[in-house]
C-alpha positions as CSV (number, residue, x, y, z in Angstrom):
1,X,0.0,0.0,0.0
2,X,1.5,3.2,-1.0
3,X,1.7,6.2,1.2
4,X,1.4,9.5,-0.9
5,X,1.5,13.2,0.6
6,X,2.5,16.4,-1.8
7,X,2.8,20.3,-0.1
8,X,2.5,24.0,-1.8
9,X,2.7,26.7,1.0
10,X,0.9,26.0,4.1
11,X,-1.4,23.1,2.8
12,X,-1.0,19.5,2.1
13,X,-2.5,16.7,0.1
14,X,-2.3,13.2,1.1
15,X,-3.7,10.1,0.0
16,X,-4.1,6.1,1.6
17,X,-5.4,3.6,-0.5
18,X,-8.1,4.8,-2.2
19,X,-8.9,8.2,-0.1
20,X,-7.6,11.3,-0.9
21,X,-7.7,14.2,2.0
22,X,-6.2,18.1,1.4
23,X,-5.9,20.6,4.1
24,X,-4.3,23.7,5.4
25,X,-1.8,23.2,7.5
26,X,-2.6,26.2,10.4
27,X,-5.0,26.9,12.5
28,X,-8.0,26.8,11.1
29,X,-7.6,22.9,10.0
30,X,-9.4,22.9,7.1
31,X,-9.8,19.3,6.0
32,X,-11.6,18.0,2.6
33,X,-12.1,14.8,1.3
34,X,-11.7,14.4,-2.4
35,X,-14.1,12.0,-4.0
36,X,-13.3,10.1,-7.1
37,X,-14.9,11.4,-10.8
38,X,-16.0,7.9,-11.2
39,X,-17.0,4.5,-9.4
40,X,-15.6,1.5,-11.5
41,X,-17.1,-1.7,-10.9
42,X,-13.7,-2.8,-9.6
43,X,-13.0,-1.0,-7.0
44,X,-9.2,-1.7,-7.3
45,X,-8.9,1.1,-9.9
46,X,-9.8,3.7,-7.0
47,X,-6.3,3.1,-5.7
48,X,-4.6,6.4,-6.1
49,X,-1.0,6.2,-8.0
50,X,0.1,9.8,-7.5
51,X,-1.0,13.3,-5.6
52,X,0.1,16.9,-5.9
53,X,-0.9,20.0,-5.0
54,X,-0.5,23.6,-6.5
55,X,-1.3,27.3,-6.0
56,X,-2.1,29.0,-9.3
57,X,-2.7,32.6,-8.5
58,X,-5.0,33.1,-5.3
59,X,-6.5,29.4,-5.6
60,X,-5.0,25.8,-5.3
61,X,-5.6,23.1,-7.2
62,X,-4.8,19.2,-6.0
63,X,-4.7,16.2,-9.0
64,X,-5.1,12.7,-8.4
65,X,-4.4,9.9,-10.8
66,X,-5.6,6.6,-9.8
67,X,-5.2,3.2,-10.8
68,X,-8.1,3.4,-14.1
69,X,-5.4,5.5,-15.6
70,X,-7.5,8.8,-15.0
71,X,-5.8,12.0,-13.7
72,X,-9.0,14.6,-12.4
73,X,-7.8,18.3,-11.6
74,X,-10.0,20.2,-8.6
75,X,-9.7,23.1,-7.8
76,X,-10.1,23.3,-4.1
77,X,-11.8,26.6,-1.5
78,X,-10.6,25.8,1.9
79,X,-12.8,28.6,3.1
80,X,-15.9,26.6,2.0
81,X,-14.9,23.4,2.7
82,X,-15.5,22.1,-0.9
83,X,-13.9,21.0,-4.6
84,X,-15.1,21.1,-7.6
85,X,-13.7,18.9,-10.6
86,X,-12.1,20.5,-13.1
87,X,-10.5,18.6,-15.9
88,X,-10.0,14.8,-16.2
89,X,-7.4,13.6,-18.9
90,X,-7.2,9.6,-19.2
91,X,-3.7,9.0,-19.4
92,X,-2.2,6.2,-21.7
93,X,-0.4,4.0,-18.8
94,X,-0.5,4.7,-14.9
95,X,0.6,7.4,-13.8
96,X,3.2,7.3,-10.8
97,X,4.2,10.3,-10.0
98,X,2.7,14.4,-11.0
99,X,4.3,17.6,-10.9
100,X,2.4,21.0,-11.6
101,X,4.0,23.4,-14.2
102,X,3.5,26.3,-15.3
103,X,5.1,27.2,-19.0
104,X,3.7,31.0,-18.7
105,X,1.9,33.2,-16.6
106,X,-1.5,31.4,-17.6
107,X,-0.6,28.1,-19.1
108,X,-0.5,25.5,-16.2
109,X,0.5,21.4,-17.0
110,X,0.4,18.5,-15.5
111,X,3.6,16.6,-15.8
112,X,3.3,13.0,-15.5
113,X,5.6,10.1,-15.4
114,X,4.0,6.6,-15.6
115,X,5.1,3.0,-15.0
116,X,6.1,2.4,-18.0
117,X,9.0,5.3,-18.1
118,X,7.3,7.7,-20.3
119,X,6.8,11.1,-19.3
120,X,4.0,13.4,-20.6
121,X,3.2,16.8,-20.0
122,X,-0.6,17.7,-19.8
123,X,-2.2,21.0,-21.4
124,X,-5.2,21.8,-19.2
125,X,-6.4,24.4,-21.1
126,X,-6.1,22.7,-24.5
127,X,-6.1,19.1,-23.1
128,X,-3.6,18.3,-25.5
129,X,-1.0,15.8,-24.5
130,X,2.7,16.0,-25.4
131,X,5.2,13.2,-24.9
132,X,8.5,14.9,-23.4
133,X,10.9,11.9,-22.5
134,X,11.1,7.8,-21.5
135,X,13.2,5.8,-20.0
136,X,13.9,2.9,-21.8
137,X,14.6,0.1,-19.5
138,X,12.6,0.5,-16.5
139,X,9.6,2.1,-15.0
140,X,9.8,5.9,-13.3
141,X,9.4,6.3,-9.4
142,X,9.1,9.8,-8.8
143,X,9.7,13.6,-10.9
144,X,10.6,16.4,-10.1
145,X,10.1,19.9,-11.7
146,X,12.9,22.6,-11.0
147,X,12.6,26.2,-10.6
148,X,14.1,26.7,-13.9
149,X,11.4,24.2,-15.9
150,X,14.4,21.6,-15.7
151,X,13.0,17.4,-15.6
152,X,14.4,15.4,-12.9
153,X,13.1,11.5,-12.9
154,X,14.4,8.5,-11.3
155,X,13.2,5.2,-12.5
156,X,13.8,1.6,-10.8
157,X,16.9,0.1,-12.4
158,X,19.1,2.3,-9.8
């Protein structure tokens, strides 16, 4: 069972299993619970893959990829207590790990990286897909976006 947990200023986004919780992390201890887009018959593919959380502007946004190979953006108002859905891109394998990007002052993308080494970065205006690298031999644990746009992966074959 994997253990997932991403941070942007003073709020957090974790997820166990098949549950996904945000919250700010002061006093006010806002908690939400982010419900899937779907309900698949088998309730394996609930099992989330990969969390992270962003602040674009004045509002934050969390995206969850789970296990049915679908990644759903919300956009989330800690002062009411609620999220709304956003965007949902089905990717083309499962995504395991995320990274939010921003190419301009107003173009935001996902960045994904997927089991089988590929990584993809996500229009969410456009919801075009672009392929941007893959590894070759082995699948990708975790990325990594730098403050200068730079890609930094790390895949299983050490």
């Amino acid at each position: 069972m994997r253990h997932l947990i991403d941070t942007s200023k003073d709020h957090i986004v974790l997820a166990l299993h098949d549950r996904v919780f945000t919250g700010a992390i002061d006093e006010t201890g806002a908690l939400i619970e982010v419900q899937p887009a779907s309900c698949p018959q088998d309730k394996k593919l609930l099992e989330v893959t990969a969390v992270a959380i962003h602040l674009m502007g004045t509002e934050f946004y969390v995206a969850v990829s789970r296990c049915d190979k679908t990644l759903c953006i919300f956009k989330i108002d800690f002062g009411a207590k609620s999220c709304e859905l956003t965007n949902t891109v089905h990717t083309p394998k499962r995504v395991s790990s995320l990274r939010f990007a921003m190419v301009q002052q107003d173009l935001p993308l996902i960045v994904t990286a997927d089991f089988a080494g590929d990584v993809y970065a996500y229009d969410l205006q456009s919801q075009k897909k672009r392929l941007l690298l893959g590894h070759t031999a082995s699948m990708l644990t975790a990325l990594s976006i730098t403050d200068d746009g730079s890609i930094v992966t790390s895949d299983r074959d050490e």
